[in-house]
C-alpha positions, 0 to 999 in steps of 0.5 A, a space after each residue: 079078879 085082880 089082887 089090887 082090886 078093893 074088897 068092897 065096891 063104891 060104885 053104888 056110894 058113887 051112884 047115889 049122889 049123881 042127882 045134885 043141883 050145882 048148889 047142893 054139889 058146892 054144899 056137899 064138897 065144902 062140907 066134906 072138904 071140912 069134915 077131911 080136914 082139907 083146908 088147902 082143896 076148899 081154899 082153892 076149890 073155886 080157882 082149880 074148877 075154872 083152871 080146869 075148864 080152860 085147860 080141859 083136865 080130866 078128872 084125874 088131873 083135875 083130883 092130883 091138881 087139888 091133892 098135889 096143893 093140899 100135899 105141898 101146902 101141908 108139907 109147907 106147914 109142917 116145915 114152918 112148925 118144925 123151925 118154930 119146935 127147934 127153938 132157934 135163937 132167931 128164924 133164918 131163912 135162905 130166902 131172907 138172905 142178902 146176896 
C-alpha cells in the first residue's frame, strides 16, 4: 500500500450516486457547488461542459478547468478586498493608467 493512499475508500461514495437522470445530476451539482461555496464552478459550469465536449477533455482536464477558474477568480477577490482594506486616499489601477 502506498503511503500516499487515503486511509478510507470513496469508491462506494462514487458508486452510489451513478444512476442520476441528467435532471437529477444538474440538481445534485448546483446544490453542492452552493453548499462548498463554489460560486465561480456554478456560474461557469454550463459553458465549461460545452467547452468540454468540443475539445474532448478528460475528466482531469475538465476538473482543473473549473478548479483553475474558481482558484483565479477568488484570488481576483481577495486582490479587489485587500485594495478596498488599505484605505487608500483614491483606487489606482495600472490598468486605469494612460500611457
Amino acid at each position: 500500500m502506498s503511503p500516499y493512499a487515503p486511509a478510507a475508500s470513496i469508491t462506494p461514495t462514487l458508486r452510489r450516486r451513478r444512476g442520476l437522470t441528467e435532471q437529477a445530476a444538474v440538481a445534485a451539482v448546483d446544490q453542492a457547488c452552493r453548499r462548498l461555496r463554489l460560486s465561480t464552478v456554478r456560474a461557469v459550469l454550463d459553458e465549461a461542459l460545452t467547452l468540454a465536449g468540443k475539445e474532448q477533455l478528460s475528466y482531469q482536464g475538465f476538473l482543473a478547468e473549473l478548479l483553475l477558474a474558481e482558484c483565479h477568480d477568488r484570488a481576483r477577490g481577495s486582490s479587489i478586498r485587500r485594495v478596498k482594506a488599505s484605505n487608500f486616499p483614491r483606487p489606482k489601477w495600472l490598468g486605469d493608467f494612460d500611457f
